[in-house]
N, CA, C and O atoms as a GROMACS GRO file, in nm:
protein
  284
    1UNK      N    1  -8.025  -9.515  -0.171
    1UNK     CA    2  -7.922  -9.604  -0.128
    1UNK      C    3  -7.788  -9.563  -0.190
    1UNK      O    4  -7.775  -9.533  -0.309
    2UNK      N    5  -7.654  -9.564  -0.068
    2UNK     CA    6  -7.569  -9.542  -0.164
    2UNK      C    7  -7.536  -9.616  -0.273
    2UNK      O    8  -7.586  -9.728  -0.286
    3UNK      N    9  -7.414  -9.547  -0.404
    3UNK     CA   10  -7.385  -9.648  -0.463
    3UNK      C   11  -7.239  -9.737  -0.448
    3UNK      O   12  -7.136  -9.672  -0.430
    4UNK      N   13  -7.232  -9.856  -0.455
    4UNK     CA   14  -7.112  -9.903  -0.392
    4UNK      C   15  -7.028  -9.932  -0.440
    4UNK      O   16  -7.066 -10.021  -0.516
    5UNK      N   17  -6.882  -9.914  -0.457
    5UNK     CA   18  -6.737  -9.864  -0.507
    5UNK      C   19  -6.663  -9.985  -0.488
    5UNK      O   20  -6.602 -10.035  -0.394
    6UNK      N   21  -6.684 -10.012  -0.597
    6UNK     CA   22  -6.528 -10.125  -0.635
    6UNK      C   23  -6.380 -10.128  -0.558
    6UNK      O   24  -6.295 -10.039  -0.558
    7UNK      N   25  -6.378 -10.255  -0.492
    7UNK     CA   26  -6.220 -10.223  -0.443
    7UNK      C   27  -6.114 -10.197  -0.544
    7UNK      O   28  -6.007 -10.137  -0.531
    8UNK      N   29  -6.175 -10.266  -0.663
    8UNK     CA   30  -6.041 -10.222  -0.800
    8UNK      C   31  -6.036 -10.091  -0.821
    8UNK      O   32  -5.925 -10.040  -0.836
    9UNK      N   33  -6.189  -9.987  -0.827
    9UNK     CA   34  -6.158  -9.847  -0.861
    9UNK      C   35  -6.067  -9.786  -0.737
    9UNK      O   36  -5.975  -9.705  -0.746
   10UNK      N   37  -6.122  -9.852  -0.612
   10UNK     CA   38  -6.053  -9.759  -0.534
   10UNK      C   39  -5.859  -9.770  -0.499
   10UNK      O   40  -5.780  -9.686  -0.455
   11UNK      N   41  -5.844  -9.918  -0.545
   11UNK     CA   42  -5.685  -9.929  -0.571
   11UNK      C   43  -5.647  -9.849  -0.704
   11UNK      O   44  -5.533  -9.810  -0.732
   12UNK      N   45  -5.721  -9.837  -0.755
   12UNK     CA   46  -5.642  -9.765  -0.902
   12UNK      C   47  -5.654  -9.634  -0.882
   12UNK      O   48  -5.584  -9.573  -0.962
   13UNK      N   49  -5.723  -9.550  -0.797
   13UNK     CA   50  -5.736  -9.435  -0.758
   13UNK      C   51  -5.627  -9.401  -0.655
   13UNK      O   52  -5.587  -9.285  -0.646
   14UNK      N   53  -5.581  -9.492  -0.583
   14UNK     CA   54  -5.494  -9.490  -0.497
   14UNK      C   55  -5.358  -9.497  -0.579
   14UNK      O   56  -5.264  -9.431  -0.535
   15UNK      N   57  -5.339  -9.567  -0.688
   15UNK     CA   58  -5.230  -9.613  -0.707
   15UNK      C   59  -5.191  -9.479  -0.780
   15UNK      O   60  -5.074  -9.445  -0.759
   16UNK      N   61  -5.261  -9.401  -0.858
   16UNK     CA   62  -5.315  -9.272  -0.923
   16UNK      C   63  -5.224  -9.180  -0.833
   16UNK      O   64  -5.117  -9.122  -0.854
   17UNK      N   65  -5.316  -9.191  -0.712
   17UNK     CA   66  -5.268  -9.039  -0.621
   17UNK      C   67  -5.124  -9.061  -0.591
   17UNK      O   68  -5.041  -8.971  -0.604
   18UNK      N   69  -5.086  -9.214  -0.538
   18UNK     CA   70  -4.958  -9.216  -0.534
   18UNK      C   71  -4.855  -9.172  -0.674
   18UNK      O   72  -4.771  -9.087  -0.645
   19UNK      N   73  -4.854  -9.200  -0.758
   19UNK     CA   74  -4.843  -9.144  -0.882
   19UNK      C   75  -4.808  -8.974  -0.886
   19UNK      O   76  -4.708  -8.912  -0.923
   20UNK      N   77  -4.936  -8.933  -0.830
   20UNK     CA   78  -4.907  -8.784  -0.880
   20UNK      C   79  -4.819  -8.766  -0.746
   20UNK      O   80  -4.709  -8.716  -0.770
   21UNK      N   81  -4.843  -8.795  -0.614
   21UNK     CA   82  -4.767  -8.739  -0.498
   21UNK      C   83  -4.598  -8.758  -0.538
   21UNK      O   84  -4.518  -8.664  -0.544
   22UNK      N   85  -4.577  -8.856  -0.556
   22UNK     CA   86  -4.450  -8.851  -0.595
   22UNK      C   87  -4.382  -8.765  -0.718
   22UNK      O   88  -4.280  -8.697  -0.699
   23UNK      N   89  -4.444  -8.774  -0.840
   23UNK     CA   90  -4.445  -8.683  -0.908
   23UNK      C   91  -4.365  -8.517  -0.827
   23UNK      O   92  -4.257  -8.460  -0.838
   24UNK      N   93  -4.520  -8.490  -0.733
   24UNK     CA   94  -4.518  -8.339  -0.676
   24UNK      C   95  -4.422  -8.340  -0.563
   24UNK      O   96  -4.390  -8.241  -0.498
   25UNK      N   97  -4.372  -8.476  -0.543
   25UNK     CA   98  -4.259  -8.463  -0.381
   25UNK      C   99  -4.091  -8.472  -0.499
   25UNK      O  100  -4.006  -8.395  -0.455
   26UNK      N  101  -4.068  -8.509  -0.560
   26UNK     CA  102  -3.993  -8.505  -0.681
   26UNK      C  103  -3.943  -8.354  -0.751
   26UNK      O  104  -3.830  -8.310  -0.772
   27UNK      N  105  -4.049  -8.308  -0.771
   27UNK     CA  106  -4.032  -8.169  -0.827
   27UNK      C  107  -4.005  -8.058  -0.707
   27UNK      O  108  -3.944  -7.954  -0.732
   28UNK      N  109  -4.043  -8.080  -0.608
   28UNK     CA  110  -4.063  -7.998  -0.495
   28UNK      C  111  -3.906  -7.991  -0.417
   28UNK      O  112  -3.852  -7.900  -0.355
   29UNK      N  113  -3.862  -8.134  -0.451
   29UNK     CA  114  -3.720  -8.181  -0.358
   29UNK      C  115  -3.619  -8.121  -0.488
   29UNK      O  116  -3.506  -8.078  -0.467
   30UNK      N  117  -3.662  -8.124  -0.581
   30UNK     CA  118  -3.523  -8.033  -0.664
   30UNK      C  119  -3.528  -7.901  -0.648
   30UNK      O  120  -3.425  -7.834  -0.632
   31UNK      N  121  -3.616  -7.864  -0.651
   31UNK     CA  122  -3.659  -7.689  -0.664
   31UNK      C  123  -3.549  -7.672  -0.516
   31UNK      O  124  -3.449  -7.601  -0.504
   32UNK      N  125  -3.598  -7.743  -0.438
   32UNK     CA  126  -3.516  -7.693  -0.283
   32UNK      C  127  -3.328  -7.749  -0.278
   32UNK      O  128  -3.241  -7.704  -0.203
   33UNK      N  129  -3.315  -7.853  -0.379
   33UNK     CA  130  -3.174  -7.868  -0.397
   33UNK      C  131  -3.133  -7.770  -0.501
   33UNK      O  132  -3.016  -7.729  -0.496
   34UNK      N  133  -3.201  -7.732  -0.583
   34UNK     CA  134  -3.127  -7.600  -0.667
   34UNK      C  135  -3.121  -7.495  -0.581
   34UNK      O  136  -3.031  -7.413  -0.598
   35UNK      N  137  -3.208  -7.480  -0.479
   35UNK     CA  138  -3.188  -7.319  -0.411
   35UNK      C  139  -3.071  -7.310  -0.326
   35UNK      O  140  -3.034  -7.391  -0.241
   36UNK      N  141  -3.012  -7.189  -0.363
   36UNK     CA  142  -2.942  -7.134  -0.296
   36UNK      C  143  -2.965  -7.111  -0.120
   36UNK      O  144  -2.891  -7.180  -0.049
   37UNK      N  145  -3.028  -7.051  -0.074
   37UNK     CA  146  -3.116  -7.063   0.023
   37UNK      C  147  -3.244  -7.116   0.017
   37UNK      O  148  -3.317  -7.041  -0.049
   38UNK      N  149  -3.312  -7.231   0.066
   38UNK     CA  150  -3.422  -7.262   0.064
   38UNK      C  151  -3.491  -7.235   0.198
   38UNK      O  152  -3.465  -7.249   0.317
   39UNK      N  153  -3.578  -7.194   0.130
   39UNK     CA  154  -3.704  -7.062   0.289
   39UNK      C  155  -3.741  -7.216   0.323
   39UNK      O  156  -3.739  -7.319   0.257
   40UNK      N  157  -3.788  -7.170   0.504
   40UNK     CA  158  -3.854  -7.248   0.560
   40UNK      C  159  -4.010  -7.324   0.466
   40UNK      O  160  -4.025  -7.440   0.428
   41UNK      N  161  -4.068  -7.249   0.457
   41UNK     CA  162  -4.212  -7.298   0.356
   41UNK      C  163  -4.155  -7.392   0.273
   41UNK      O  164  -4.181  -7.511   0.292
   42UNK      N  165  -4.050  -7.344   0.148
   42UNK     CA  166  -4.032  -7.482   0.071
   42UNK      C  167  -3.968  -7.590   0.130
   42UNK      O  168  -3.932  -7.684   0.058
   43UNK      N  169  -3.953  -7.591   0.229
   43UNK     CA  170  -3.856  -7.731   0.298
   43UNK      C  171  -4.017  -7.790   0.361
   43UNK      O  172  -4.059  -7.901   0.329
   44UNK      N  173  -4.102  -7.685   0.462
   44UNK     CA  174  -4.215  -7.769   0.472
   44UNK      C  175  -4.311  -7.861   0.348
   44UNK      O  176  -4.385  -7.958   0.363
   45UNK      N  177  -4.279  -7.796   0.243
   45UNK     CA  178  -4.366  -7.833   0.171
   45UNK      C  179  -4.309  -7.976   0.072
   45UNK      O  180  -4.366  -8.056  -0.002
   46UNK      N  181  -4.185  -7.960   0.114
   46UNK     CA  182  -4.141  -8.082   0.051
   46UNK      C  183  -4.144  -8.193   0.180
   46UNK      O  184  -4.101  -8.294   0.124
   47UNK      N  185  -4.168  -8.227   0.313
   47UNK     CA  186  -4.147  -8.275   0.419
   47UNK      C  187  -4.322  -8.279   0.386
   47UNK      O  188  -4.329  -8.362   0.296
   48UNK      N  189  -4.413  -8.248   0.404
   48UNK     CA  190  -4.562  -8.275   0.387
   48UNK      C  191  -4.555  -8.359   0.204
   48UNK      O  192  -4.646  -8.433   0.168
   49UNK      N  193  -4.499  -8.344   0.163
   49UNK     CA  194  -4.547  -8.414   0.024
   49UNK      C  195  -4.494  -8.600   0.031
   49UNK      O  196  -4.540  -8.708  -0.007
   50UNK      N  197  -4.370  -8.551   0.104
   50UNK     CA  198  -4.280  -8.663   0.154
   50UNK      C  199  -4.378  -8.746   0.211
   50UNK      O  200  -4.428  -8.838   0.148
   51UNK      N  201  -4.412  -8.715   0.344
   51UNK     CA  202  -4.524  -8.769   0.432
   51UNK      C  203  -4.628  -8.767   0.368
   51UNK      O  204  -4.690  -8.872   0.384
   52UNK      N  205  -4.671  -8.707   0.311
   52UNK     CA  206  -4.812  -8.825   0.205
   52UNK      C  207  -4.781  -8.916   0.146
   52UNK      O  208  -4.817  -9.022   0.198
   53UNK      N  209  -4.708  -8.927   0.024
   53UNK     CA  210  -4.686  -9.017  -0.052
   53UNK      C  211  -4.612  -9.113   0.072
   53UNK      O  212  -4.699  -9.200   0.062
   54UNK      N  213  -4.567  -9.141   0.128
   54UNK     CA  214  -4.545  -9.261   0.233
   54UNK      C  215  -4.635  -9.302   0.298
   54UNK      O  216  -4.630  -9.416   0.344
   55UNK      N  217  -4.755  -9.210   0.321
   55UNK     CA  218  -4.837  -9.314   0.420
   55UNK      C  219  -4.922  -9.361   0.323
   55UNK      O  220  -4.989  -9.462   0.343
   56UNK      N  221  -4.928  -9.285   0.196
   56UNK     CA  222  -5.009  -9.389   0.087
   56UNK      C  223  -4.880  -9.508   0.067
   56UNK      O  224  -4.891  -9.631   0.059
   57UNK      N  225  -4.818  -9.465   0.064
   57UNK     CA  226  -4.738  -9.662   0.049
   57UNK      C  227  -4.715  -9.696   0.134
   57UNK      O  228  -4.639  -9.793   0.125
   58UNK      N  229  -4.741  -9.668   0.232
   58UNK     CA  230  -4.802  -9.769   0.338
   58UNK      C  231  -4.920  -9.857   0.340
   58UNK      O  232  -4.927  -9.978   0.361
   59UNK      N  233  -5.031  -9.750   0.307
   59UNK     CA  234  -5.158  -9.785   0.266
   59UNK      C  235  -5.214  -9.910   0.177
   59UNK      O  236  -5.302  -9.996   0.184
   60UNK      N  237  -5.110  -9.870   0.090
   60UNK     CA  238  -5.090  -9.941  -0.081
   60UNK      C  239  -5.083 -10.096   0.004
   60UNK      O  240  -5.168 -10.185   0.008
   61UNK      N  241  -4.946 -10.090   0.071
   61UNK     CA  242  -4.864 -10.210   0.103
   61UNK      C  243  -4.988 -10.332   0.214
   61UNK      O  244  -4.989 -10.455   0.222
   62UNK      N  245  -5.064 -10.239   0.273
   62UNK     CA  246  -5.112 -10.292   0.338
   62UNK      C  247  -5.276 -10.342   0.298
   62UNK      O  248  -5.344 -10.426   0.356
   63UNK      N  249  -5.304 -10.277   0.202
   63UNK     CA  250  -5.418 -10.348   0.082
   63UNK      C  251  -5.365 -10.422  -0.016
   63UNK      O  252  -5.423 -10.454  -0.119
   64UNK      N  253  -5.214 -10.462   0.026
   64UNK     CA  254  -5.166 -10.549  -0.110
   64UNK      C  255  -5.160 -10.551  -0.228
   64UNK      O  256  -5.144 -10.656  -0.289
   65UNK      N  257  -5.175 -10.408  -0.301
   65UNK     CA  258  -5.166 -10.355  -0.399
   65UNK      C  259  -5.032 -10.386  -0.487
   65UNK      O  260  -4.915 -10.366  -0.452
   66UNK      N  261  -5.070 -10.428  -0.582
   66UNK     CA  262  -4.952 -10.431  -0.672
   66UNK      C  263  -4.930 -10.383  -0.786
   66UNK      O  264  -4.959 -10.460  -0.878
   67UNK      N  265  -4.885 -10.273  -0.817
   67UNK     CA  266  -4.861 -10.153  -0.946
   67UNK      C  267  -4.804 -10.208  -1.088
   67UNK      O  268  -4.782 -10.131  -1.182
   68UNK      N  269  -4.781 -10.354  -1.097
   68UNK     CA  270  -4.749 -10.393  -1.228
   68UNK      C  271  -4.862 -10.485  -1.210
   68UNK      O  272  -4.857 -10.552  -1.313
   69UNK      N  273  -4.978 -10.535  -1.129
   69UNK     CA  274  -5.082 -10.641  -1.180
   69UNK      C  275  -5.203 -10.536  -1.203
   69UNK      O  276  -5.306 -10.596  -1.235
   70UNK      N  277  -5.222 -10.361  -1.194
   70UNK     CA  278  -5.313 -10.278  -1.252
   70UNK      C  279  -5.246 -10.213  -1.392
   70UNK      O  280  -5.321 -10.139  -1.455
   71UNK      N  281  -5.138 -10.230  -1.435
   71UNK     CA  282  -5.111 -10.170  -1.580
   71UNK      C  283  -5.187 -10.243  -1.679
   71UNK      O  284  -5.179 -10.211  -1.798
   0.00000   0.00000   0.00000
């Protein structure tokens, strides 16, 4: 039988990934404002990091998650 997963682990896992995505859409969006020329790839890759971390806060918003009642 499976075993079955807490909605708390899985908001705090969520709240987690959102965490690091932003983090990695953050670092990704300066690297491409310091460049002089920024290549196609790093502009995709900051436009895909973008679009994750938003549809997880979307996600978030819509499981009613709230990031100061899991600290």
């Amino acid at each position: 039988m499976a075993k079955k997963i807490k909605k708390s682990d899985m908001d705090e896992e969520l709240l987690n990934t959102i965490y690091a995505l932003q983090l990695e859409w953050k670092q990704i969006e300066s690297l491409v404002e310091k460049s002089i020329e920024p290549t196609a790839d790093s502009q995709y890759r900051e436009n895909l990091a973008r679009a994750k971390y938003l549809f997880l806060l979307r996600e978030a918003r819509h499981r009613q998650i709230n990031a100061a009642a899991h600290l």
